[in-house]
C-alpha positions as CSV (number, residue, x, y, z in Angstrom):
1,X,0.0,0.0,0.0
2,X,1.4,3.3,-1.0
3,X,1.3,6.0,1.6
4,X,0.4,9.6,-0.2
5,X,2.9,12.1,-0.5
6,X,3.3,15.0,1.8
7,X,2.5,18.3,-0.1
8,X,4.9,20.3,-1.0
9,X,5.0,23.9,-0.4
10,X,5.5,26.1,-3.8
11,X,8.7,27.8,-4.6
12,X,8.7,31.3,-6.4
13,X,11.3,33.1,-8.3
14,X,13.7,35.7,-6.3
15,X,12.6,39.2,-5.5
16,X,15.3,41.4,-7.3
17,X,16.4,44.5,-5.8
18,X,18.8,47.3,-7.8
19,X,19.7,50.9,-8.5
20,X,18.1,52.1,-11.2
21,X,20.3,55.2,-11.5
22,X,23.1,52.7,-11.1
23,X,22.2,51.0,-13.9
24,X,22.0,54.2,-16.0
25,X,24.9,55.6,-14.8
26,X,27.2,53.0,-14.9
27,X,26.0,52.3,-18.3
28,X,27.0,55.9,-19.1
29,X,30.2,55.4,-17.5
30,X,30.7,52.0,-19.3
31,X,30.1,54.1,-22.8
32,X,32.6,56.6,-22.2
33,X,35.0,54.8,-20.6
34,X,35.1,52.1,-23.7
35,X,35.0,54.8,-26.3
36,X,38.4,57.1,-24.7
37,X,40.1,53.8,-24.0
38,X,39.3,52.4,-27.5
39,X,40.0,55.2,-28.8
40,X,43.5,55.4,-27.3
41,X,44.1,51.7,-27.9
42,X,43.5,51.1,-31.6
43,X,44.5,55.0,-32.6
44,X,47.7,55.7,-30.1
45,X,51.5,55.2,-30.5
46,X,54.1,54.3,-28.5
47,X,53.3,53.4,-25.6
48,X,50.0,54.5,-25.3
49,X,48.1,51.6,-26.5
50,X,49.6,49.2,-23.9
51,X,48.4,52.2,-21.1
52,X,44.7,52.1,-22.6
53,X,44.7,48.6,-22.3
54,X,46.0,48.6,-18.8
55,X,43.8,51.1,-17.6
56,X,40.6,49.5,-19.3
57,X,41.4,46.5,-17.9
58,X,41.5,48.6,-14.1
59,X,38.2,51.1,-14.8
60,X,36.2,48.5,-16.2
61,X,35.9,46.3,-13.7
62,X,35.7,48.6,-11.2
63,X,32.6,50.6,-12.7
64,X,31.2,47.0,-13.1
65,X,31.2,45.9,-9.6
66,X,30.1,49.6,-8.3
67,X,27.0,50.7,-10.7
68,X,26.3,47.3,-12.2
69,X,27.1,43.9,-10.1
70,X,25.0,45.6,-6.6
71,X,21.6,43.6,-5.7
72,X,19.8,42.0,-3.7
73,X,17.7,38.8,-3.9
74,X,15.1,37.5,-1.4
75,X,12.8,34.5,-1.4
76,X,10.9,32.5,1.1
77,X,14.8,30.6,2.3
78,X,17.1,33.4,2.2
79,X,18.7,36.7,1.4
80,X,21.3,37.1,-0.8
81,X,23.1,40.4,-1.2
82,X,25.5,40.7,-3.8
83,X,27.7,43.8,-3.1
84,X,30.6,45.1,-5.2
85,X,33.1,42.7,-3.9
86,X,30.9,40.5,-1.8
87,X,27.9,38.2,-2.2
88,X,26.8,37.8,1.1
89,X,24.2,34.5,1.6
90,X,21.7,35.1,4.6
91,X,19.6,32.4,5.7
92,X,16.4,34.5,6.9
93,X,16.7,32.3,10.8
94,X,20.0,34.4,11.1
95,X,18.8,37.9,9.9
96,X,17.6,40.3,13.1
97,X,16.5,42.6,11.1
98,X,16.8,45.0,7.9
99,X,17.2,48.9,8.6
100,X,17.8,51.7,6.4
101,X,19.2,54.7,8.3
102,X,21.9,56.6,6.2
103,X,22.4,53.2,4.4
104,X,20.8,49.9,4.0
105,X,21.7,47.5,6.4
106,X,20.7,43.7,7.4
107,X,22.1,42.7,11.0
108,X,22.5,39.3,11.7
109,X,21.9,37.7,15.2
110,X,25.6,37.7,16.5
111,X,25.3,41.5,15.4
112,X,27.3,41.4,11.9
113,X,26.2,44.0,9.9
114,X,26.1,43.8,6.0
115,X,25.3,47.0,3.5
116,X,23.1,46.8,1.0
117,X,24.7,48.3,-1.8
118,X,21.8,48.1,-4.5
119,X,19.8,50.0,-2.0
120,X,20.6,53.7,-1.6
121,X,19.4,55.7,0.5
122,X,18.0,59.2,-0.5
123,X,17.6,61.6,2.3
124,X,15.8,64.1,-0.2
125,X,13.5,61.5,-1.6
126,X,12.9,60.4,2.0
127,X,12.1,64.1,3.3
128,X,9.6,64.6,0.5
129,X,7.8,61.2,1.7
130,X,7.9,62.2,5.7
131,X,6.2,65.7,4.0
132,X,3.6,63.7,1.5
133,X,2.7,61.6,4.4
134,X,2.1,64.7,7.1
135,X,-0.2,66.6,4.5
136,X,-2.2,62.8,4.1
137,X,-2.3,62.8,7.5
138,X,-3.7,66.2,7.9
139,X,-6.6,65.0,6.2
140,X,-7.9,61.7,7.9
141,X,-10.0,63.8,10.7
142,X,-12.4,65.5,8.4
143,X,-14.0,62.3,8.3
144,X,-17.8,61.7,9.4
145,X,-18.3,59.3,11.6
146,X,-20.9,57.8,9.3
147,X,-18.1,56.5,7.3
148,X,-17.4,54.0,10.6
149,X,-18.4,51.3,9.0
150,X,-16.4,51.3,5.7
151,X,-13.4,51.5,8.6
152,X,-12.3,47.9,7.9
153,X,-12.7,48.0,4.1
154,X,-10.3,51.1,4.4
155,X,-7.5,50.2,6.3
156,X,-6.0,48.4,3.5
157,X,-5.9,50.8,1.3
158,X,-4.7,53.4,3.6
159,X,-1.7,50.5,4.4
160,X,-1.0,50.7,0.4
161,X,-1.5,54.6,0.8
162,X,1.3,54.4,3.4
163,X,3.2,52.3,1.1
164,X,3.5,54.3,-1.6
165,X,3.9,57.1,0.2
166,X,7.2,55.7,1.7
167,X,11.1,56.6,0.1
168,X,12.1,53.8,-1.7
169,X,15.0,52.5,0.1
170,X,12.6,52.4,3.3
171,X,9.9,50.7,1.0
172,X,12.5,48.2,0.1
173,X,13.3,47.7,3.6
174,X,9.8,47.3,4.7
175,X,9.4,44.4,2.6
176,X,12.4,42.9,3.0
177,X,11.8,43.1,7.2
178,X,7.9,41.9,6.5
179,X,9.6,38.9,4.5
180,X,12.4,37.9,7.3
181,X,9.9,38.1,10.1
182,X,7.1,35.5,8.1
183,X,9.8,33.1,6.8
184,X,12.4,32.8,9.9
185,X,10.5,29.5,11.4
186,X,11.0,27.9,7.9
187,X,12.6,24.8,8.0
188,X,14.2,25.5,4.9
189,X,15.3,28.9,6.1
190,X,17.7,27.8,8.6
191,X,21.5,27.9,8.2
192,X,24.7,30.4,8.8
193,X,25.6,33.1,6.6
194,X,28.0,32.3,4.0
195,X,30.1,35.1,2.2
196,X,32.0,34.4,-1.4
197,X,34.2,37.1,-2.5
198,X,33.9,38.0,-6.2
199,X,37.1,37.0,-7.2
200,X,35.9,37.5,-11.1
201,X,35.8,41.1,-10.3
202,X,39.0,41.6,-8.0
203,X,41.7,39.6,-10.4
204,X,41.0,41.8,-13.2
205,X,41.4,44.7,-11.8
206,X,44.0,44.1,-9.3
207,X,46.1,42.6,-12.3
208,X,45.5,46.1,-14.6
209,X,46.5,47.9,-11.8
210,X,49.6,46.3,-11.9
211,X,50.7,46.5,-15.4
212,X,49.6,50.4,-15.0
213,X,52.2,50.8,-12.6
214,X,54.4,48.6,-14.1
215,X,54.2,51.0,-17.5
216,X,54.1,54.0,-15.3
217,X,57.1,53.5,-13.4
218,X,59.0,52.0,-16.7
């Protein structure tokens, strides 16, 4: 006799968190960078071309890990931050909590503390949401208390309100905090953090760094 199967519980795909103006500007950066150091390499003499390449193969990596590599995945197991350098693997039963103050943060029990570098924080775009939110706010009393019993059918949209009204970054971190606090207790959740070091991104540049100051002091 065959004894059913236990039911599964359904996996979904990684929540992706970047820098848009990140992406755009390192882009930008990317564009220029290729189009003087091209230009140098396939139009310069002497020594020039061997400097172009040198110093290409120092920027380039470099703009990569810091406008384009930054971001951070969650799901229902785990949060994994991939900074310039880093890709930090959090188990959610180790996270304390998420906070953004002047930066992202996610503190783990013992009390490490990792920065999340997809997630800027803007103090400006932040003070315009504290201001939306007061002038919102202003509002609610004029209500009659005949609208009571609508109360309950309200609240969520005043939650989404709220939402929306929030800076990014602290959006970001609301989720990200809502997420670690439902799926702590999962079994699959549990673990140590784990951190690689992006080793793809550090040899090239450490090793056009070199030959630039090879060429330079030669």
């Amino acid at each position: 006799m065959t004894t059913p199967e236990q039911p599964t519980e359904p996996t979904y795909a990684d929540r992706v968190f970047r820098s848009a103006g990140g992406i755009v500007g390192g882009g930008l950066l990317l564009v220029i960078t290729l189009w003087l150091g091209g230009d140098a390499l396939f139009r310069g003499t002497g020594r020039t071309p061997w400097l172009a390449l040198a110093s290409l193969l120092f920027v380039v990596p470099l703009v990569i890990a810091f406008t384009l590599r930054p971001a951070v995945y969650a799901n229902a197991d785990r949060l994994r931050i991939r900074n310039p350098f880093r890709t930090i693997t959090l188990p959610w039963s180790s996270v304390s909590t998420v906070r953004a103050r002047f930066s992202c943060e996610a503190l783990t029990e013992d009390g490490t503390k990792y920065q999340l570098w997809a997630v800027p924080v803007s103090l400006r775009q932040r003070k315009r949401a504290d201001r939306r939110q007061s002038r919102s706010g202003a509002g609610l009393p004029g209500r009659s208390a005949s609208a009571s019993g609508s109360t309950s059918g309200s609240a969520a949209h005043a939650n989404a309100a709220d939402q929306l009204a929030m800076a990014q970054a602290d959006r970001t971190v609301a989720e990200l905090r809502e997420l670690a606090e439902r799926s702590a207790s999962r079994p699959s959740a549990q673990g140590e953090p784990t951190v690689r070091w992006a080793y793809e991104v550090m040899g090239p540049a450490v090793a056009g760094l070199i030959v630039l100051i090879v060429l330079l002091l030669t």
